[in-house]
N, C-alpha and C positions, 0 to 999 in steps of 0.2 A: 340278162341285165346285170352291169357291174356295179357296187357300193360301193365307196371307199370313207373311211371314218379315222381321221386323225384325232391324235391328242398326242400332250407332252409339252405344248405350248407354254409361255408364258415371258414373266421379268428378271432379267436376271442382270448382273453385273457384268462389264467390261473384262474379260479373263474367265467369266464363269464358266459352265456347260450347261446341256439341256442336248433330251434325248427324243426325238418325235417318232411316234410310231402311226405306223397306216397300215388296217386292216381293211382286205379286202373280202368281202361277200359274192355271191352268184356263181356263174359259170367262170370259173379262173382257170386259164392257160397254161401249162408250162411252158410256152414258147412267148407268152405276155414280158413288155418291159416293164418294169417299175421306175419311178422317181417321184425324183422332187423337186419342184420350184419354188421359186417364188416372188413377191409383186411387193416392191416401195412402196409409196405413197408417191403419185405423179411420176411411176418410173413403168416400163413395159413388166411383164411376167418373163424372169429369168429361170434358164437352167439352173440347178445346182448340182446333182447327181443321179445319174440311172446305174441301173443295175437288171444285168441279164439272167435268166436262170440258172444257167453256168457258173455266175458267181463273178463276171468281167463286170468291170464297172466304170463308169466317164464323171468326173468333174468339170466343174469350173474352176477355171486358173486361181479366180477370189478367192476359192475354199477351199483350194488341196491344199493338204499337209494337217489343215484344223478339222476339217468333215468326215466323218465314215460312213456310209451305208451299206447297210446288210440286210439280210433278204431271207425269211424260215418260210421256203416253199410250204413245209405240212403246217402250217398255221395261215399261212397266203397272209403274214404280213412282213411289212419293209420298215425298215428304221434308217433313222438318220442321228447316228450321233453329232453333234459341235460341240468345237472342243475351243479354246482359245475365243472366245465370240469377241465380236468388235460391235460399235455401234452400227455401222455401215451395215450390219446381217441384220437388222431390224427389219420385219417385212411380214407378209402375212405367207406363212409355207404351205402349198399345195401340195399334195398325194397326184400320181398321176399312172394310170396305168396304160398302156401304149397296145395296140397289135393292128393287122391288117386293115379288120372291119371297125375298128372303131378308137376313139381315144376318150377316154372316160378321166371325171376330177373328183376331190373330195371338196370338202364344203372349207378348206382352212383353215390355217390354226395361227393365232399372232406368236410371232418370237419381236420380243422387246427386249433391246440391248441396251443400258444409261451407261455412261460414260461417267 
């Protein structure tokens, strides 16, 4: 059985940052993906970035250049830096751990971007 337990959440200004991290619990893989999405208000749950154990990582087109995610295998947690936020990143951001047998989530975290 996979956890996963976000925080870093929150409000923050047009321009600001905010840093989410996801710790994960149970049996973890080093061959597990990590990421992060996340879901609008009346909009589907988007990519925003994965990250392999290796260290290769995927964006969406919205977030590169502003987003980082990185990844402390001996602590089995993943971050997601934003850097530049706009209000458009408003969303509730999900932890998401990826592998063969299963796809596991965390419970959420709001990021609130005002304008």
């Amino acid at each position: 059985q996979v956890q996963l337990v976000e925080s870093g959440g929150g409000l923050v200004q047009a321009g600001g940052s905010l840093r989410l991290s996801c710790a994960a619990s149970g049996i973890i893989f080093s061959s597990d993906t990590m990421g992060w999405y996340r879901q609008a208000p009346g909009k589907q749950r988007e990519l925003v970035a994965t990250i392999l154990t290796g260290g290769s990582t995927t964006y969406a087109d919205s977030v590169k250049g502003r987003f980082t995610i990185s990844r402390d295998n001996a602590k089995n947690t993943v971050y997601l830096q934003m850097d530049s936020l706009k209000p458009e990143d408003t969303a509730v951001y999900y932890c998401n751990l990826k592998r063969l047998t299963g796809n596991y989530w965390g419970q959420g975290t709001q990021v609130t971007v005002s304008s």
